[in-house]
VOGU-3710 file (C-alpha; in Angstrom, 3 decimals, decimal comma):
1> xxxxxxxxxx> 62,051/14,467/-7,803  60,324/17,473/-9,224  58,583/15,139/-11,957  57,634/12,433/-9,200  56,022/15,404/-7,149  54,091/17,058/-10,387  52,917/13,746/-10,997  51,353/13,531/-7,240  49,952/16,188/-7,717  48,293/15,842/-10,913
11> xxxxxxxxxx> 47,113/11,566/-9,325  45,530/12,554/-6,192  43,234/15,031/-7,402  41,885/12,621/-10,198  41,729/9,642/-7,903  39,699/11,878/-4,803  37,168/12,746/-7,975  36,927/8,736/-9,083  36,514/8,084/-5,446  33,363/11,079/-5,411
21> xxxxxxxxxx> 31,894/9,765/-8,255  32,235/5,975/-6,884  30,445/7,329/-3,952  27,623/9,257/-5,510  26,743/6,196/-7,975  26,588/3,807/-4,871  24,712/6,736/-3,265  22,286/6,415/-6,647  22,166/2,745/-6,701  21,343/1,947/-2,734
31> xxxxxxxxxx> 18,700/4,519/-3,175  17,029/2,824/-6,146  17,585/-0,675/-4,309  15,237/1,135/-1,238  12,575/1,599/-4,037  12,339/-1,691/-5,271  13,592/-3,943/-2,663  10,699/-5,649/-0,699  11,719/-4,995/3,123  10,834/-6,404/6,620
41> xxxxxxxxxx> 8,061/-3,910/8,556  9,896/-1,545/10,952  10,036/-0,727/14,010  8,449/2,930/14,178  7,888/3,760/17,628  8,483/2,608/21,461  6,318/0,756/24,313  7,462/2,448/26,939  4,845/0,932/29,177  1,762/-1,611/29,951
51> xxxxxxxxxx> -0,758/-1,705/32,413  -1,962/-5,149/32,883  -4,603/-4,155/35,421  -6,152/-1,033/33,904  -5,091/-2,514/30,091  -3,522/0,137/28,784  -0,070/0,876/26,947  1,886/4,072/26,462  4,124/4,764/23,281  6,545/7,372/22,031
61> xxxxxxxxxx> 4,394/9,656/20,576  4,167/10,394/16,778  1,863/11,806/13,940  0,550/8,565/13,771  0,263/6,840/17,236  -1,503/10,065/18,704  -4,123/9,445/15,961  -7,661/9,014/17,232  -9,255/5,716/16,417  -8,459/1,955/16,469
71> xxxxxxxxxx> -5,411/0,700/15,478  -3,009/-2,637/15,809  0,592/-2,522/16,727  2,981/-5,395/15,718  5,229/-6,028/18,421  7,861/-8,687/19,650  7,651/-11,102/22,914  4,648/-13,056/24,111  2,290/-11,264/21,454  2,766/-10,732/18,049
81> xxxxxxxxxx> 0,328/-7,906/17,379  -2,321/-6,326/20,041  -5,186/-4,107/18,826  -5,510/-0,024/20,200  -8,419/1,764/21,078  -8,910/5,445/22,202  -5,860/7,816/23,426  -6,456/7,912/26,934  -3,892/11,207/27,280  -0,748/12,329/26,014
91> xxxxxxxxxx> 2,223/14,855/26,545  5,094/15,959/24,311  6,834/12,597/24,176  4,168/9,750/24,839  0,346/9,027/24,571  -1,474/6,073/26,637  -3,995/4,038/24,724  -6,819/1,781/25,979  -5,654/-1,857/24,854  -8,676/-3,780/23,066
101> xxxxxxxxxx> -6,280/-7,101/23,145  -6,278/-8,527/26,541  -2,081/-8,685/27,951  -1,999/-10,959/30,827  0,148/-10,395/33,743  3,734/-11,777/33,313  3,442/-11,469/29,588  6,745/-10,615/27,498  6,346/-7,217/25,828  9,493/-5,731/23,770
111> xxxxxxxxxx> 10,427/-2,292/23,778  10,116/-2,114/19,826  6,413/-1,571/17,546  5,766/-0,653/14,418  2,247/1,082/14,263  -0,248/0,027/11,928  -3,857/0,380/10,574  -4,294/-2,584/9,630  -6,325/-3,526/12,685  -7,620/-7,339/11,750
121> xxxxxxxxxx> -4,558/-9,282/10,919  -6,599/-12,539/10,538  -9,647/-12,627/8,291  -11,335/-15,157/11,146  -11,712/-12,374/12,985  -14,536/-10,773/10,945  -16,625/-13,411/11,765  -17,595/-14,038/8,061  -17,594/-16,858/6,068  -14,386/-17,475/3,699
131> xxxxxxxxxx> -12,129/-19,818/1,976  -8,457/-19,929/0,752  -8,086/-20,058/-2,603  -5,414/-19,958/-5,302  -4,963/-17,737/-8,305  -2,974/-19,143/-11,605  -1,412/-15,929/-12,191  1,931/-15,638/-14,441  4,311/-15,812/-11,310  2,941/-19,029/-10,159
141> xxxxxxxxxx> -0,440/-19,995/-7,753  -1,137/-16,501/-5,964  -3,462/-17,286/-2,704  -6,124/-15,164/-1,570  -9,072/-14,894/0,698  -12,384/-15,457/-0,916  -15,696/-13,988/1,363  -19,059/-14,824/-0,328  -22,031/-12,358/-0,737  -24,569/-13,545/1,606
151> xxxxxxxxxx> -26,844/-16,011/0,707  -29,605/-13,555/0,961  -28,171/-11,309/-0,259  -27,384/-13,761/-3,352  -30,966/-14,473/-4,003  -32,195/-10,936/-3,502  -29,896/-8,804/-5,696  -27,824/-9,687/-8,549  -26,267/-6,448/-9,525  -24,340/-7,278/-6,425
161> xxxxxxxxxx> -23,368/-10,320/-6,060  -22,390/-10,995/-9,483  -19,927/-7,845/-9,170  -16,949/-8,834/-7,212  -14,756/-6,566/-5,153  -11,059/-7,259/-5,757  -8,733/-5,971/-3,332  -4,837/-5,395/-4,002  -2,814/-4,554/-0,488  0,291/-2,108/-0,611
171> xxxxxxxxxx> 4,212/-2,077/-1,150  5,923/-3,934/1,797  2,628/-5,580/3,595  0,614/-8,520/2,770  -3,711/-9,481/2,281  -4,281/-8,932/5,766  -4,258/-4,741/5,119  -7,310/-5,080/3,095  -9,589/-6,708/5,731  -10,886/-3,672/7,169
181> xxxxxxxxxx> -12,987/-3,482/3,758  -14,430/-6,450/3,434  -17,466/-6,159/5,666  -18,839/-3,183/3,885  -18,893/-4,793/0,877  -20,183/-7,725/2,461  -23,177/-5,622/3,796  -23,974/-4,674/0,104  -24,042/-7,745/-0,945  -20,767/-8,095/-2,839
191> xxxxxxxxxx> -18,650/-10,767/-2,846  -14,626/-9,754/-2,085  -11,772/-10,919/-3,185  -8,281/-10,403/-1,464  -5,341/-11,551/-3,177  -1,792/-11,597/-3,285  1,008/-11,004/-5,745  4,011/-11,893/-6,957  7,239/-11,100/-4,216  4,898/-9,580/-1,572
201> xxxxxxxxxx> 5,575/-12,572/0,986  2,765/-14,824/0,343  2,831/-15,139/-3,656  5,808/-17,415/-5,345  9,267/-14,802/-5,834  9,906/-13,828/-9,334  13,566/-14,367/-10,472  14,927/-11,204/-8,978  12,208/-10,586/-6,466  12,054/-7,236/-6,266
211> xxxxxxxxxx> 8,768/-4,533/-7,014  8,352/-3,561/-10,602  5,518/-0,790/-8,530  2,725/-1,716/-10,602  4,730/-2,833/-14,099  4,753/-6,091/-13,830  2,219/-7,080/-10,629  -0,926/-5,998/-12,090  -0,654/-9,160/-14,631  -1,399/-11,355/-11,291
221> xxxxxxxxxx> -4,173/-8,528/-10,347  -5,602/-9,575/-14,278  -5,256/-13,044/-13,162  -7,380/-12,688/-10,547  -10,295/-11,147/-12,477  -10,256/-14,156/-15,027  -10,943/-16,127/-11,825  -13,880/-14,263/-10,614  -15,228/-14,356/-13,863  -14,922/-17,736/-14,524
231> xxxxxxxxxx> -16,336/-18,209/-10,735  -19,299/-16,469/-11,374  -18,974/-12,940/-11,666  -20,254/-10,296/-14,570  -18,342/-7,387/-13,403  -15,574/-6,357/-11,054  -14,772/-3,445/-8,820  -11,089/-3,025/-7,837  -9,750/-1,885/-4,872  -6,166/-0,533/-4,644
241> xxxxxxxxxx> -4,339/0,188/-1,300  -0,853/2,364/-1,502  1,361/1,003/-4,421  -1,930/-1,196/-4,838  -3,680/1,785/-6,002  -0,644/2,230/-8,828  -1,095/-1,701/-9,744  -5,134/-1,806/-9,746  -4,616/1,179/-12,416  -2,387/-0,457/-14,065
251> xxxxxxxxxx> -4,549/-3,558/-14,712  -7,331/-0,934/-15,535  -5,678/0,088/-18,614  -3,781/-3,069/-19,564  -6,321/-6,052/-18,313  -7,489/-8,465/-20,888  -10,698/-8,102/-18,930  -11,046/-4,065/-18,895  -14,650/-4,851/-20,147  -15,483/-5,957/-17,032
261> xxxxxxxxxx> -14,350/-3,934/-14,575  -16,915/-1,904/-13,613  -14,779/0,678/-11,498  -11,833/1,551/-9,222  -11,613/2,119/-5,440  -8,207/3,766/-4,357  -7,081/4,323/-0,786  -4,065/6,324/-0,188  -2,886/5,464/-3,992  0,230/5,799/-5,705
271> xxxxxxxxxx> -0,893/7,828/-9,052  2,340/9,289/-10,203  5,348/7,546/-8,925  7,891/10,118/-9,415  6,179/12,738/-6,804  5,805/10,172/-4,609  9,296/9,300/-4,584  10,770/12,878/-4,294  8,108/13,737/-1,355  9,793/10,271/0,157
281> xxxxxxxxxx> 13,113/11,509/-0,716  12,928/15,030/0,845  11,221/13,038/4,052  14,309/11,484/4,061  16,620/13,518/4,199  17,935/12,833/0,888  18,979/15,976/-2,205  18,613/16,585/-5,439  20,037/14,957/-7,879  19,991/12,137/-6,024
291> xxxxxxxxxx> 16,201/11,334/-5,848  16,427/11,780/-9,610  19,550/10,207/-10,584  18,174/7,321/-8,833  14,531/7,177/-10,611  17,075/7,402/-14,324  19,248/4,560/-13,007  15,732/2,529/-12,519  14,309/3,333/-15,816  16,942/2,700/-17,838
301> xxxxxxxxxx> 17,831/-0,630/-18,486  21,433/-1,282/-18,303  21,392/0,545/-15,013  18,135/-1,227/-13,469  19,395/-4,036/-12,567  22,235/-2,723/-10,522  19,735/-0,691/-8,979  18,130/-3,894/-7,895  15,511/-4,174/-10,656  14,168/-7,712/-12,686
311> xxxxxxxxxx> 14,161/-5,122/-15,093  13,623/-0,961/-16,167  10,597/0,818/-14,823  8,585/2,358/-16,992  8,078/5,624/-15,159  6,074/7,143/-17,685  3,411/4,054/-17,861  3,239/4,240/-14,248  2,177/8,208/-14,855  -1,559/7,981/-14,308
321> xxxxxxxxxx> -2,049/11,735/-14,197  -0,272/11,707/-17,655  -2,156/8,932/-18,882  -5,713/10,064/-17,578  -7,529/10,040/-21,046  -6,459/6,264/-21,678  -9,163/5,755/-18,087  -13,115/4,497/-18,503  -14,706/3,878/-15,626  -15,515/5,219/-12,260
331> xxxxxxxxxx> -13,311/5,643/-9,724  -13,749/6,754/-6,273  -10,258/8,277/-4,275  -9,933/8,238/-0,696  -6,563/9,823/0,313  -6,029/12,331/3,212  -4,248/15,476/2,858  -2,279/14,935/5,594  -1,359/11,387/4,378  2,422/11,923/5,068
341> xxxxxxxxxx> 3,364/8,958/3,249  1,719/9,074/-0,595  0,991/12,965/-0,958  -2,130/13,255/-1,931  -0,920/15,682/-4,821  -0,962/13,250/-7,680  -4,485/11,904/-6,710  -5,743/15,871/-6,513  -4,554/15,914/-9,930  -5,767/12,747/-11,660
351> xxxxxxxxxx> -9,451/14,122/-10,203  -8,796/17,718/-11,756  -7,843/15,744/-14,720  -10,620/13,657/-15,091  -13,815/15,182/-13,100  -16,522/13,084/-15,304  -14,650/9,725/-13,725  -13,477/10,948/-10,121  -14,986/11,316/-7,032  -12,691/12,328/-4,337
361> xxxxxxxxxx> -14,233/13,078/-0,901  -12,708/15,417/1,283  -10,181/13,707/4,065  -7,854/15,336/6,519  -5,886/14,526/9,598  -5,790/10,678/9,002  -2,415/9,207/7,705  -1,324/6,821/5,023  -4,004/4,335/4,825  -4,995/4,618/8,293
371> xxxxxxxxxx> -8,836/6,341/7,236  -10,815/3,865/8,133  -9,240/4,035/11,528  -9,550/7,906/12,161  -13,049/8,198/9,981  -14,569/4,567/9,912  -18,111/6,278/8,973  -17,266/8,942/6,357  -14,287/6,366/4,781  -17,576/3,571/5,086
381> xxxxxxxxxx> -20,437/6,440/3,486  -18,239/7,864/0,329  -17,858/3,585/-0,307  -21,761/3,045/0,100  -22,563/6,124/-1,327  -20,274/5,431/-4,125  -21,038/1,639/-5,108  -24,885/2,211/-5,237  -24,012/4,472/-8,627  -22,315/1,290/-9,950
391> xxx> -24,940/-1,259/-8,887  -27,742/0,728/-8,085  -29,060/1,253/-4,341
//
């Protein structure tokens, strides 16, 4: 009896530490599977309610739905996504804003929204002229929006319209982010480019279908500028939204084409991965080691795949602050300091790092790539201003 009780005694303690360690590793590996893993928009706030007669709509109120500006909100029911003006008022737990979508009386509005910047989720809606096209990239035809430079604007400047503008959405949302920035480019005479890649919803699914954050998806980004250059362009700007920001660089230092590109335009961009994804871990709730055990899982390759990886990430490559002397051309950052999303650390330090290629106008208040919305004419001046020392004025 005394040897079945010693040998109790010496089990449970070993099987309640497997049974830790079990837990921390699928702690680890459902944390790297959140990195990579594309995911379904979210509900982030509430309608708590609509005025049909006076067209307005109140929401739970958070740092981003008591922002100032226009806005769209993706909801459920008889519309799919209504546009936001002004904040009308607000108290500690909601704000009313002035709808800019007509709701009809009777209408079917869900309780559930997720807020967003994107504000044009068709590119109809800018009233400009454009075509669908589709990109031979390595994952397969890639489709994209393709806006002309004005005919005028054709004939009277070249610099312009034979540099194209192509833009590269974020992790987690599709083409339809990068709208807001077509018509400036369109007013200098540019034409724009908005594409997809691969496992973003719209582009064909690699085998595993998960992010490679930059790694692998700037190859379709390359793709891309082999099309505008066999389509008639000289030189190429690119524009980078959120983990867009981290693939645009990426093709910056790896294209076929870097001869051509003519410079970078980053909003809200992912420049170091690994700050981003402790500032997201922190926000979450979530300790070290974990945030870090999860990032080694990732990047090593017999783990990476149980972490829900094609394959490892190269967290180093991905290190653009690390990698700043291996940049050569221009590049204008617009990231907020109160972005709340994508610190704005990383970016701070790629411009400290390379002051002869950065230009990084102050912005404040506005959230992850919502500065458009908050600041439509600073965000639209530090572009202008910007371009016309690439292409002249």
């Amino acid at each position: 009896m005394k040897s079945i009780r010693h040998a109790v005694a010496v089990a449970v303690p070993a099987l309640v530490a497997v049974a830790a360690a079990g837990a921390a590793a699928a702690a680890v590996f459902a944390t790297a599977r959140r990195v990579v893993t594309p995911t379904a928009r979210s509900n982030d706030t509430e309608i708590l309610a609509v005025d049909t007669g006076a067209q307005t709509i109140e929401l739970t109120r958070t740092a981003d739905t008591e922002l100032p500006g226009r806005y769209g909100l993706f909801t459920t029911g008889t519309y799919g996504y209504v546009k936001l003006g002004a904040v009308l008022s607000a108290d500690q737990r909601k704000v009313r804003r002035k709808l800019l979508t007509q709701i009809d009386v009777g209408a079917k509005v869900d309780r559930g929204a997720a807020f967003s910047g994107w504000y044009y989720s068709t590119p109809a809606e800018l009233h400009l002229p454009y075509e669908t096209v589709l990109i031979g990239s390595p994952a397969g035809p890639c489709p994209a929006w393709f806006f002309p430079a004005a005919p005028d604007a054709a004939t009277s400047d070249s610099a312009a319209s034979e540099t194209w503008v192509i833009q590269v959405h974020g992790r987690g949302t599709t083409r339809a982010e990068c709208l807001r920035a077509v018509p400036v480019f369109h007013s200098l005479g540019m034409p724009t480019l908005v594409v997809s890649y691969r496992n973003d919803g719209e582009a064909p699914r690699s085998r595993g279908g998960s992010y490679a954050l930059g790694a692998s998806e700037w190859r379709d980004v390359d793709a891309a500028i082999g099309h505008a250059l066999r389509h008639g362009a000289k030189r190429v700007v690119l524009m980078g939204w959120s983990m867009g920001g981290a693939i645009v660089l990426q093709a910056s230092v790896n294209s076929a084409h870097r001869e051509a590109i003519a410079g970078l335009v980053l909003d809200s961009p992912v420049v170091d991965w690994r700050t981003v994804l402790r500032f997201q871990a922190r926000e979450a709730g979530l300790v070290e080691p974990l945030p870090a055990l999860a990032m080694e899982a990732l990047s090593t390759p017999w783990s990476a795949r149980l972490g829900g990886a094609e394959q490892a990430i190269p967290f180093d490559s991905l290190d653009m602050v690390a990698r700043a002397d291996e940049l050569a051309v221009p590049i204008l950052i617009l990231h907020s300091d109160d972005d709340g999303f994508v610190p704005s650390d990383a970016s701070h330090a790629l411009a400290a790092a390379r002051p002869d290629l950065v230009t990084m106008p102050e912005f404040a208040v506005a959230r992850h790539t919502k500065l458009w919305n908050y600041d439509q004419i600073s965000w639209t001046t530090a572009i202008t201003d910007w371009i016309s020392t690439i292409i002249g004025p």
